[in-house]
VOBA-1610 file (N, C-alpha, C; in pm, whole numbers, padded with zeros to 5 digits, always signed):
BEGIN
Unk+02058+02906+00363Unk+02054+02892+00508Unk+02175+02959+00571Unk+02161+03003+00716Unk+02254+03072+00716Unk+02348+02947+00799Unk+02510+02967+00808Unk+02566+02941+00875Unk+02611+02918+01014Unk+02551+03036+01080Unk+02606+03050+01248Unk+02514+02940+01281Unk+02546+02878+01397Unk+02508+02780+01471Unk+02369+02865+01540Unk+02275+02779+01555Unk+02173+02798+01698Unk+02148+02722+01835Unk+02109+02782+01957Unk+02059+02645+01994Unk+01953+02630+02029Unk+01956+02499+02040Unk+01840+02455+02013Unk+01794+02321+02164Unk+01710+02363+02244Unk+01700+02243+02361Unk+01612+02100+02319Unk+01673+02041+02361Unk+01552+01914+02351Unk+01494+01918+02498Unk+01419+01910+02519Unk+01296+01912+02579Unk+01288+01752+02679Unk+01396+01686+02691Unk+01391+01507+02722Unk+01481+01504+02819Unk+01423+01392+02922Unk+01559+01342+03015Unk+01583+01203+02960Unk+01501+01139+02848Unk+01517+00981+02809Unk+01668+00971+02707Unk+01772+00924+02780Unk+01885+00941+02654Unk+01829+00806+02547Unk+01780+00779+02540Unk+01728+00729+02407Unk+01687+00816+02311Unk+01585+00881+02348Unk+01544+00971+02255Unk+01630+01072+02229Unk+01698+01150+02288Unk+01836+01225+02294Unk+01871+01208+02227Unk+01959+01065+02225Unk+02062+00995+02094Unk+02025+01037+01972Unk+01922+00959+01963Unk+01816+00972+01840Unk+01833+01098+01771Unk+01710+01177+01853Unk+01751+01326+01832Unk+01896+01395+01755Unk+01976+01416+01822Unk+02125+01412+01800Unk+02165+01356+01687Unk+02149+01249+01636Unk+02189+01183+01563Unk+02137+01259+01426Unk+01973+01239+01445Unk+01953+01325+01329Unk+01977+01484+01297Unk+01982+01540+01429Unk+01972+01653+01417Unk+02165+01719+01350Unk+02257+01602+01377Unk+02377+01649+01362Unk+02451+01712+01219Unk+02409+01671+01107Unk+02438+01800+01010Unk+02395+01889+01005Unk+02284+01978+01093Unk+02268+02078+01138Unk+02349+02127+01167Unk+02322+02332+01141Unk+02402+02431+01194Unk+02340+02472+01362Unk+02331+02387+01424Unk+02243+02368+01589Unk+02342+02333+01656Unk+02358+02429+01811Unk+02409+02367+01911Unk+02292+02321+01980Unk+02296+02178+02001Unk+02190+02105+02111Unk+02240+02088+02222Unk+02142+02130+02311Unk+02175+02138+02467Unk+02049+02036+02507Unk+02077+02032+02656Unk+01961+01937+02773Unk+01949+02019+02853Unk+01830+02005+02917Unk+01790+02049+03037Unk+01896+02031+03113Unk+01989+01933+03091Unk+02069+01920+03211Unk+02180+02070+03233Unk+02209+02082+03074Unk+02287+02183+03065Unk+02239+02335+03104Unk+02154+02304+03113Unk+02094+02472+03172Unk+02093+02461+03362Unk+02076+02344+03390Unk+02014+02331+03528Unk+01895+02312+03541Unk+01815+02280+03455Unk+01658+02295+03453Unk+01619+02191+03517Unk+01604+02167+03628Unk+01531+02054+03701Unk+01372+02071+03748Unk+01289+02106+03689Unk+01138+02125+03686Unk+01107+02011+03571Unk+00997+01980+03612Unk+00910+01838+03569Unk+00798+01887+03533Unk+00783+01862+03371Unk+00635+01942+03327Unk+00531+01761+03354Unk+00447+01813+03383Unk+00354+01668+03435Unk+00320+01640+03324Unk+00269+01495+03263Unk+00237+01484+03133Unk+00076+01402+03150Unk-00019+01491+03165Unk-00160+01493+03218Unk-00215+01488+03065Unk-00155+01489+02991Unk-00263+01471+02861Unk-00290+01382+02816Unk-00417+01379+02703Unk-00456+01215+02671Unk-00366+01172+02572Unk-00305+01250+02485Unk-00292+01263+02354Unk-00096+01262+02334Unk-00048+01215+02226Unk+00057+01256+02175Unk+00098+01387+02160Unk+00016+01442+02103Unk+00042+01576+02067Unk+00052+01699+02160Unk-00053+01619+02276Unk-00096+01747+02381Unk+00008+01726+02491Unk+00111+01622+02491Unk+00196+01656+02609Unk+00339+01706+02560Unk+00341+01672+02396Unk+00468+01713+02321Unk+00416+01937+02339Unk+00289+01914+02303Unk+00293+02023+02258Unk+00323+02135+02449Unk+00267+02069+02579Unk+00305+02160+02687Unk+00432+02124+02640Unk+00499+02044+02679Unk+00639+02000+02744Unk+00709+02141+02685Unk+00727+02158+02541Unk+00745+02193+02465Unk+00769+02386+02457Unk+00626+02411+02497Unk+00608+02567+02571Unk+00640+02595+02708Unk+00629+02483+02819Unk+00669+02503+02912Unk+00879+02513+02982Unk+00905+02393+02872Unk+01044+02449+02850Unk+01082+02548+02777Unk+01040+02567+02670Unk+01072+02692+02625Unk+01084+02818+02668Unk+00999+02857+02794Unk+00960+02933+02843Unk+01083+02950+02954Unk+01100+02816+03013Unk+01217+02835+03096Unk+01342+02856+03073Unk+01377+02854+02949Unk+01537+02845+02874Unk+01539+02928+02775Unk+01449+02990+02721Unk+01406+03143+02628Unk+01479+03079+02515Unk+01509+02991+02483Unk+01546+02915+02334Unk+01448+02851+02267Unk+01478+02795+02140Unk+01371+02725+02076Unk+01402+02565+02170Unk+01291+02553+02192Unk+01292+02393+02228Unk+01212+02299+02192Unk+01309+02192+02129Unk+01182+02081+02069Unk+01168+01961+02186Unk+01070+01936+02173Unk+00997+01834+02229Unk+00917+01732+02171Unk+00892+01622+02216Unk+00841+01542+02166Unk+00756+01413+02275Unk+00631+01360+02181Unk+00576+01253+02336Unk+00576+01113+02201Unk+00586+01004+02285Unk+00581+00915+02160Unk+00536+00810+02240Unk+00504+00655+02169Unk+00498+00565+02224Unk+00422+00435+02149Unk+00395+00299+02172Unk+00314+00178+02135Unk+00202+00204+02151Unk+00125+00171+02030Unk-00011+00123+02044Unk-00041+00001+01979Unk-00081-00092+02038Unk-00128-00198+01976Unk-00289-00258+01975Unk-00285-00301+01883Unk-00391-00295+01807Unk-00507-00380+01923Unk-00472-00509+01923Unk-00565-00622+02026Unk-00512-00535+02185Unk-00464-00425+02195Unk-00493-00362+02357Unk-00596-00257+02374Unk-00644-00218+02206Unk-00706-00134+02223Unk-00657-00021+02217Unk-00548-00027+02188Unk-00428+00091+02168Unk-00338+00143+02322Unk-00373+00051+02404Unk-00294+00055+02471Unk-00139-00018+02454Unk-00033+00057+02520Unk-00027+00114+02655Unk-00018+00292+02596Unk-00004+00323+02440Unk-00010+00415+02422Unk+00015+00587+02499Unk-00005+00646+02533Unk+00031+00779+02618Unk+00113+00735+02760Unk+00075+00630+02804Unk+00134+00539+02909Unk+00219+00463+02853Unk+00299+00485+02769Unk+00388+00367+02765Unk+00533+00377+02801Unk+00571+00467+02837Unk+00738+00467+02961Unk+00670+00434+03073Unk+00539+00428+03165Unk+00558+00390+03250Unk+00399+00266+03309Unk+00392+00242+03194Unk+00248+00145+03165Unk+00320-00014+03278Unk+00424-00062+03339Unk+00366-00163+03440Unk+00393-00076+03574Unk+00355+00051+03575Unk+00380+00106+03728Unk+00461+00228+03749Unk+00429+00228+03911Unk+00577+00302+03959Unk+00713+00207+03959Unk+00832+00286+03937Unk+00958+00238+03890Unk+00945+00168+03773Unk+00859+00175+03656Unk+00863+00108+03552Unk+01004+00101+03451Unk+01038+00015+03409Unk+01154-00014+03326Unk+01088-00073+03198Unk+01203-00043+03107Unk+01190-00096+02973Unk+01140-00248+03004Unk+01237-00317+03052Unk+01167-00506+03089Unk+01084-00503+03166Unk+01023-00421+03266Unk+00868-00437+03310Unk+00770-00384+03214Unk+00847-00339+03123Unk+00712-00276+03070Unk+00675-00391+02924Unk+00847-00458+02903Unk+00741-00549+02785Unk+00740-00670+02812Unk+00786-00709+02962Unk+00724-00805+03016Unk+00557-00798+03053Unk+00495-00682+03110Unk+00357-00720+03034Unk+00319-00691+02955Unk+00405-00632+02856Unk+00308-00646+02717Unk+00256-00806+02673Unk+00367-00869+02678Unk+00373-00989+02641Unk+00280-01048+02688Unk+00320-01057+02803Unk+00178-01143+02912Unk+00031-01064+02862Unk+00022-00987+02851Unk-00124-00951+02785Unk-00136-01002+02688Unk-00070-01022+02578Unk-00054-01095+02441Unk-00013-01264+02437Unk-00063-01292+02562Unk-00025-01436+02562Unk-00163-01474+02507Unk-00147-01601+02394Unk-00204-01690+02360Unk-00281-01586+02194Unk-00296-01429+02189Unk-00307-01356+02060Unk-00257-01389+01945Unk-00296-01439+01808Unk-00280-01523+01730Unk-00175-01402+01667Unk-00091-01419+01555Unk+00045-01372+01504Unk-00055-01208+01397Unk-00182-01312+01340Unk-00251-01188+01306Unk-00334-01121+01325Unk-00340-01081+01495Unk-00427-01024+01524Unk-00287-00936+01635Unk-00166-00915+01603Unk-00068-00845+01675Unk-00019-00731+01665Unk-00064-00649+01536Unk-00067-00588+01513Unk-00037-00403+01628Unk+00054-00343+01538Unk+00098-00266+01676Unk+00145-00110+01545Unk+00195-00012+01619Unk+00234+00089+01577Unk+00328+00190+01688Unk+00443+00275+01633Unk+00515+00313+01691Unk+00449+00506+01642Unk+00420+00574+01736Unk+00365+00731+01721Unk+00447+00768+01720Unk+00501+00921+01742Unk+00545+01031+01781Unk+00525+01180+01721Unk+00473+01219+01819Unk+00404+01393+01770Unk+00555+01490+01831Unk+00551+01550+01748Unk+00687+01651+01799Unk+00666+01822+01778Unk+00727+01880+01846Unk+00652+02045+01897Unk+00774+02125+01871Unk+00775+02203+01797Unk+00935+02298+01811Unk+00831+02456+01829Unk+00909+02533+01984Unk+00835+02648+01973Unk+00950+02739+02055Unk+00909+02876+02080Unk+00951+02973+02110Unk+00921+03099+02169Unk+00971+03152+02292Unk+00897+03287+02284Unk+00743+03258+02261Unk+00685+03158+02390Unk+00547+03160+02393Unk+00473+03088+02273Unk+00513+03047+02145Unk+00412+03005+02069Unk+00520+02872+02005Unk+00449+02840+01960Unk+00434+02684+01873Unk+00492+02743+01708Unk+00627+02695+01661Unk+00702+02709+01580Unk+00594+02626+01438Unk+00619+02459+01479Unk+00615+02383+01398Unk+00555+02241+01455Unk+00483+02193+01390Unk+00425+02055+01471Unk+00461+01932+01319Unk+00474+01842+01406Unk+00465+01703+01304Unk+00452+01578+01368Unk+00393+01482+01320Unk+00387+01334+01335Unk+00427+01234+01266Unk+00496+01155+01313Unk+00555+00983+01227Unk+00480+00896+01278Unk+00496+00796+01179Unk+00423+00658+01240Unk+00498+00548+01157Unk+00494+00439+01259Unk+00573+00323+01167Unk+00470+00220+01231Unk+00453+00108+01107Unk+00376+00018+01168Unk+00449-00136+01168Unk+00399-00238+01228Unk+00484-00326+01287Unk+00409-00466+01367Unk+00452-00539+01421Unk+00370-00628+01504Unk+00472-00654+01611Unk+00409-00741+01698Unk+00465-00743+01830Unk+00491-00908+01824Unk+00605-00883+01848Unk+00678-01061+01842Unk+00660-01188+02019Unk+00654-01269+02018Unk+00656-01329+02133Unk+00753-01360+02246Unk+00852-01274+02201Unk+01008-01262+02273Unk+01089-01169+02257Unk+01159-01118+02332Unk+01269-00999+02272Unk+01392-01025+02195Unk+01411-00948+02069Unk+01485-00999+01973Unk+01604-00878+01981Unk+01725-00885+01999Unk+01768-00747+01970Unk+01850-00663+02105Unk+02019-00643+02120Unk+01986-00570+02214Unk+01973-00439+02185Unk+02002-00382+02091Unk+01988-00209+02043Unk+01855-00191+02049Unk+01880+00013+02025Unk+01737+00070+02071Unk+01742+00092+02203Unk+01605+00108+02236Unk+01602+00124+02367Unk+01397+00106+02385Unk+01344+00093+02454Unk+01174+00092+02505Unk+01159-00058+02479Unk+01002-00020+02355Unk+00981-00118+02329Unk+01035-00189+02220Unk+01146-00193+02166Unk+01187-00200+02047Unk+01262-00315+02063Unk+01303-00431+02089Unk+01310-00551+02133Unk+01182-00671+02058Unk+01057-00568+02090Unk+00934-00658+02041Unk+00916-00624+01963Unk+00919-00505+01858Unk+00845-00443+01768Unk+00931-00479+01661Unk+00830-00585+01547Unk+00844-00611+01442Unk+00863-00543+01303Unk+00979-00515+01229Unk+00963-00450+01132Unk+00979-00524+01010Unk+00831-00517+00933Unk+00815-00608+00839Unk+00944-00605+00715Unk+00942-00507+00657Unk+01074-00459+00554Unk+01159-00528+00543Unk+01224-00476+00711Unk+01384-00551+00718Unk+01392-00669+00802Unk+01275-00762+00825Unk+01244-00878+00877Unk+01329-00886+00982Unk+01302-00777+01041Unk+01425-00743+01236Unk+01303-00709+01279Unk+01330-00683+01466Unk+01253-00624+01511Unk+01377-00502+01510Unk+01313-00378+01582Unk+01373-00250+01642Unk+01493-00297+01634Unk+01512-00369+01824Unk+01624-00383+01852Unk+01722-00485+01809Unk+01691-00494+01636Unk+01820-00576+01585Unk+01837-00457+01497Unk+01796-00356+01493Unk+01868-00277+01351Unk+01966-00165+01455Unk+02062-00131+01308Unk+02152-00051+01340Unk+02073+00071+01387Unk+02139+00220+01427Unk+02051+00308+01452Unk+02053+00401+01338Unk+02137+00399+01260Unk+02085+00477+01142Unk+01971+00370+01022Unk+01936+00272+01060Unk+01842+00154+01000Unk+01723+00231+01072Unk+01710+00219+01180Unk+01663+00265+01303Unk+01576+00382+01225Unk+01662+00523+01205Unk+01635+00657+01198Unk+01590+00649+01097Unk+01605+00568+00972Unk+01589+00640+00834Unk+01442+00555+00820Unk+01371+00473+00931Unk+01226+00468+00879Unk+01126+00433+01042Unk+01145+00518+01152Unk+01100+00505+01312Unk+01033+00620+01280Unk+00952+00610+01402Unk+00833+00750+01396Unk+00926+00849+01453Unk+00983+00864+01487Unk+01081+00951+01560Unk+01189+01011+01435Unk+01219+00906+01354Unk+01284+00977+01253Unk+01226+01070+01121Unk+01101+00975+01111Unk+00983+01057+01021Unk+00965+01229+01078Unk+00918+01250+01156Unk+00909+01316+01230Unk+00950+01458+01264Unk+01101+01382+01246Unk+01194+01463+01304Unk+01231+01533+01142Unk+01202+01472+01044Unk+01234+01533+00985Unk+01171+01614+00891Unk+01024+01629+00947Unk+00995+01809+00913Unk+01046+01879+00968Unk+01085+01896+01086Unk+01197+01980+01194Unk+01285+02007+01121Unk+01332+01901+01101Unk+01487+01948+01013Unk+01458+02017+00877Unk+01386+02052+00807Unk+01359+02114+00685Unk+01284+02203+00733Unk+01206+02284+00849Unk+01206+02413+00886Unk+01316+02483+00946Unk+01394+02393+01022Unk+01506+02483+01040Unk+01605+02487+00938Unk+01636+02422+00794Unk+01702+02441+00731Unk+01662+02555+00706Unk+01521+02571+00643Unk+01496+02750+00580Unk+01505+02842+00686Unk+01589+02820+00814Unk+01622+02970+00875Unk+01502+03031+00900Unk+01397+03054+00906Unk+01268+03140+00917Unk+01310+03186+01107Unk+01309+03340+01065Unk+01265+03392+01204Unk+01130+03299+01284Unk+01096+03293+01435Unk+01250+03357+01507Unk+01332+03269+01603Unk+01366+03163+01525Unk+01458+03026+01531Unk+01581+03088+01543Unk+01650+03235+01436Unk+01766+03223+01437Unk+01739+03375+01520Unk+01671+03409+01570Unk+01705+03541+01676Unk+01706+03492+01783Unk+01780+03607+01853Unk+01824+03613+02025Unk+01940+03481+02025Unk+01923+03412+02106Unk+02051+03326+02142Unk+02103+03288+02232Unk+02081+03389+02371Unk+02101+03350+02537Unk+01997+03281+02598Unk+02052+03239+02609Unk+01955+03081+02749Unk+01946+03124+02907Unk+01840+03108+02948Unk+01804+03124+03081Unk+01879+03015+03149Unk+01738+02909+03166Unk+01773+02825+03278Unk+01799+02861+03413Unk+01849+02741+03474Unk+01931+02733+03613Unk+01761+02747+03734Unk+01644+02709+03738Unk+01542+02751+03771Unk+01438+02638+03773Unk+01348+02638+03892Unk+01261+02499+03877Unk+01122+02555+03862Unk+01119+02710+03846Unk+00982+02742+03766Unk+00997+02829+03614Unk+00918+02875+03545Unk+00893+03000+03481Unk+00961+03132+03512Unk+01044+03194+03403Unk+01015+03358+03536Unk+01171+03350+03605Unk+01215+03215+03633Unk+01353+03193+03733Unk+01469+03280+03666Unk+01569+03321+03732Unk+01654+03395+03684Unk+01754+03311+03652Unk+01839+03280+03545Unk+01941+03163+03545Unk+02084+03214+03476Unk+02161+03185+03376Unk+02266+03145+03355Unk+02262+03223+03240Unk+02384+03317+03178Unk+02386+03361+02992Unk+02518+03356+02920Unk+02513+03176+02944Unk+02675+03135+02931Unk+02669+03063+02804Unk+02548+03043+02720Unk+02521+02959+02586Unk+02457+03007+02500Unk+02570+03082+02359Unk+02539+03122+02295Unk+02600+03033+02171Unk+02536+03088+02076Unk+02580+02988+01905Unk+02729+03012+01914
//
């Protein structure tokens, strides 16, 4: 592999997932940037049904704006007695202004009186690394789990308070975050990413200047971030 640094955007304004990200991504030869760092304030809408299909715009549509590789990712709860809801909706499944505690304050309340084995739940995440118009690399994690009757935990961040992990008899938000990373769909995940960019494969490690600074496609921006 080669040495020089790349960079590489994440595709997220959620510093949860960020962290995350980061965390794993950090023995990497990658400089990781944010949208913030470019100026990129455009909002790709996330109109799809699917995990995959809003990781996979988000994904080309930033890329497109910041001419770097950018990964992206869509993730979220499905539980089993909702029918797999709140699933694709789940950052903002009780509403407008939804928060982490509105959102598993009704989970709960939907799951009032649901017997312990019929709670059954799962944590997704589909993740997109692309470039220069096309789709690098795709992958999916999954962790499975149940949904507890109270929030346990303050670490983490979403739904991870409720989400039961059988293993280490915690939910989410009692494990450390490298507990966290080394078995979350987000860490699964993430780490086919990290073993395509270890092998260097063009054209991850060509070009190197970043656009940005622009709230469409096409915008003229900034060529101040290089490896």
């Amino acid at each position: 592999m080669r040495r020089d640094r790349i960079l590489l955007l994440l595709a997220t304004t959620n510093a949860g997932k960020a962290r995350e990200l980061r965390h794993g991504l950090g023995r990497l030869p990658v400089r990781v940037i944010t949208l913030a760092d470019l100026g990129i304030r455009a909002e790709f809408p996330e109109t799809g049904t699917t995990f995959s299909e809003n990781a996979r715009g988000k994904s080309l549509f930033y890329a497109e704006l910041s001419g770097v590789p950018t990964l992206a990712e869509d993730s979220g709860l499905e539980i089993n007695a909702l029918g797999g809801a709140p699933g694709v909706y789940s950052a903002r499944f009780s509403g407008p202004g939804a928060t982490d505690a509105r959102n598993i304050r009704k989970v709960l309340k939907l799951l009032k009186g649901v017997p312990e084995a019929e709670r059954g739940a799962r944590f997704v995440c589909c993740m997109v690394l692309s470039h220069e118009g096309r789709v690098l690399e795709t992958s999916r994690g999954v962790v499975r789990g149940r949904i507890v009757r109270e929030p346990r935990g303050g670490s983490g961040f979403g739904y991870d308070p409720i989400f039961y992990y059988r293993p280490f008899s915690r939910t989410f938000g009692e494990l450390t975050a490298a507990e966290k990373h080394s078995v979350s769909h987000r860490g699964r995940a993430l780490g086919r990413m990290i073993a395509y960019i270890k092998e260097g494969r063009p054209p991850l490690w060509e070009g190197g200047t970043a656009r940005g600074g622009g709230d469409a496609p096409g915008g003229q921006g900034k060529k101040v971030l290089r490896p």
